[in-house]
C-alpha positions as CSV (number, residue, x, y, z in Angstrom):
1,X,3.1,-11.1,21.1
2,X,3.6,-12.2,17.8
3,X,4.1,-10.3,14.8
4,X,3.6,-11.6,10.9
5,X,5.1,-10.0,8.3
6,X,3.7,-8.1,5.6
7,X,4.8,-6.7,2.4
8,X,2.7,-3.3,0.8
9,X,3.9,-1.2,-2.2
10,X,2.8,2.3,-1.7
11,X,1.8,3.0,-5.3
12,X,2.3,6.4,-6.3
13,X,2.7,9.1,-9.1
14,X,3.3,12.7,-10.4
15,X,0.3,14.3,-11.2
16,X,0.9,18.1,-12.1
17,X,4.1,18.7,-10.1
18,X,1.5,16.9,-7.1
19,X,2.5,13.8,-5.3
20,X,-0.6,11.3,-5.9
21,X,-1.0,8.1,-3.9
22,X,-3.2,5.2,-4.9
23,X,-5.4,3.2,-2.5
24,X,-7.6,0.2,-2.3
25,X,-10.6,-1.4,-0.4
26,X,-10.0,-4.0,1.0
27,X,-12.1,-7.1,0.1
28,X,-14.1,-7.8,3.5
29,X,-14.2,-4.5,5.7
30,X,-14.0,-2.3,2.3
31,X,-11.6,-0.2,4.4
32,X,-8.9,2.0,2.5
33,X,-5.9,0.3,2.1
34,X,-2.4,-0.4,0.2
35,X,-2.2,-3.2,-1.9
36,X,-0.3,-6.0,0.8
37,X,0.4,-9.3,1.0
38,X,2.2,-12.3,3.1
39,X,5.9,-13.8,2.4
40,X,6.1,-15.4,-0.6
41,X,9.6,-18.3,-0.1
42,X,10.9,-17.3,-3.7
43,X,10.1,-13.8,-3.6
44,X,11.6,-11.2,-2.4
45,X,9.9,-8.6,0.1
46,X,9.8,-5.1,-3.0
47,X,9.1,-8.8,-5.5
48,X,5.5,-9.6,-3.0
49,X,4.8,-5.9,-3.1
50,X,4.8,-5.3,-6.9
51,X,2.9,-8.5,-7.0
52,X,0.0,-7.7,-4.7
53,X,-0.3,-4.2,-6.6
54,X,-0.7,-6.2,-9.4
55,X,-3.3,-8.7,-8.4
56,X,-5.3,-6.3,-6.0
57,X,-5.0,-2.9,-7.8
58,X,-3.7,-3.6,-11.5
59,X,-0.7,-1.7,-11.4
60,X,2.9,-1.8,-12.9
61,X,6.1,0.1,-11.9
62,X,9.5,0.5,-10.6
63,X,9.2,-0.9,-6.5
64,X,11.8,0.6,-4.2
65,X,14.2,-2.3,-2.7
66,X,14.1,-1.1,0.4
67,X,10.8,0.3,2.7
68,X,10.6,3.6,3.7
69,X,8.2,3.0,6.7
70,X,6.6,0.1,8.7
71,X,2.9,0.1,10.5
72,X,1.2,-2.6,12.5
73,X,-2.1,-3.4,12.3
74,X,-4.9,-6.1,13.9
75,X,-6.0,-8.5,10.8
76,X,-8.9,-10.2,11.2
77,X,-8.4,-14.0,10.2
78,X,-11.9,-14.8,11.0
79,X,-14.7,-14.1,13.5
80,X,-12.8,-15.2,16.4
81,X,-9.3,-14.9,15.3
82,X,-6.9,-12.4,14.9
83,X,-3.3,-11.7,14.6
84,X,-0.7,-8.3,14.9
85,X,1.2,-7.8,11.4
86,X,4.1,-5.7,11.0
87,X,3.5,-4.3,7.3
88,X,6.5,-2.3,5.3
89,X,6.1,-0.2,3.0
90,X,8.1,-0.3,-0.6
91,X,6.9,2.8,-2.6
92,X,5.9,1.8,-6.5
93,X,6.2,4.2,-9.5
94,X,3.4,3.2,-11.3
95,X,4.2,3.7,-14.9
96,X,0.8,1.5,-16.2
97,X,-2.4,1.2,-14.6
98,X,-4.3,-1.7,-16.1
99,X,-8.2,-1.9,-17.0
100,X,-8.4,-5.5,-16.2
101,X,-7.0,-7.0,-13.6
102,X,-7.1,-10.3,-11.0
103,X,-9.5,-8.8,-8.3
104,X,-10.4,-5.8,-10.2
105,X,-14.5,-7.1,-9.3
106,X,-13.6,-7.6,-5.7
107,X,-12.7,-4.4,-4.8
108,X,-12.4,-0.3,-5.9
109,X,-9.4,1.8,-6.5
110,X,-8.8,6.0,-6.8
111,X,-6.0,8.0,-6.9
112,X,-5.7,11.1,-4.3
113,X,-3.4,13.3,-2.5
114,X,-1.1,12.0,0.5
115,X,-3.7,14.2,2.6
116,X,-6.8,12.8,1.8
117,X,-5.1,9.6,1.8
118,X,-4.5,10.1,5.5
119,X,-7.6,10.5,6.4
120,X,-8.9,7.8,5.1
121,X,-6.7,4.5,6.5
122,X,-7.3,3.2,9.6
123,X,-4.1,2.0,11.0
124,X,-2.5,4.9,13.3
125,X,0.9,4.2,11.7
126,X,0.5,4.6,8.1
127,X,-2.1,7.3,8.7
128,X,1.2,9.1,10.3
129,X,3.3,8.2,7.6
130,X,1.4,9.8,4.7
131,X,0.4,13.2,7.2
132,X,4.6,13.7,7.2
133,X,4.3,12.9,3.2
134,X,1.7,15.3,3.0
135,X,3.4,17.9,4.9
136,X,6.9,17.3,3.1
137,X,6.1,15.7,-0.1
138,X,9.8,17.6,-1.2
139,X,11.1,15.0,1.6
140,X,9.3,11.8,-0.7
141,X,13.0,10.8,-2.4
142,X,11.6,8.4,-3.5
143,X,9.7,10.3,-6.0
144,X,12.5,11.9,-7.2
């Protein structure tokens, strides 16, 4: 089997001494989801993920170099096609969230605990990754 390579920042911030973690829907299925996107040849993986978090959920901040987990998940290409992808996960300290943005019409944004996060993805993998972030938000260095 295959797998195709993703890039997603995990946008996040500090909200009253409370780890906050921003999701998106996505455009078709209006599922939850990070802000991802595919390879880009002069960019490099943390570059793609500040760049989709730009164009999907107008955000700006400091992206992590290196991922701090990895999911995979069945995209849907089109009715009758669909491929395994192998997403990491580069956390982003958003420091500005825009008003306008490139697909702010195309889909909906919120901010909200690792928890509730959690329960709302889909894919098994990064619903496990934020349950241990929920559980040990002191273990998020990142956030530090």
């Amino acid at each position: 089997m295959k797998l195709y390579l993703q890039y997603a920042a995990l946008p996040f911030h500090i909200e009253n001494g409370q780890l906050r973690i921003l999701l998106i829907t996505s455009r078709e299925t209006r599922r939850w989801v990070l802000p991802k996107g595919w390879p880009e040849k002069k960019l490099k993986p943390h570059q793609v993920a500040a760049k989709e978090a730009f164009e999907e959920a107008g955000l700006s901040g400091a992206v992590c170099r290196t991922p701090v987990a990895a999911f995979e998940y069945e995209k849907l290409l089109d009715a009758r096609h669909k491929v395994t992808c192998l997403v990491e996960v580069f956390p982003m300290r958003v420091s500005e969230v825009l008003e306008q943005w490139p697909e702010k019409h195309q889909r909906q944004r919120r901010w909200m605990p690792p928890e509730e996060a959690a329960a709302l993805v889909q894919e098994k993998g990064l619903r496990r990754f934020l349950r241990d972030l929920a559980l040990h938000p002191d273990q998020a260095d990142f956030a530090d």
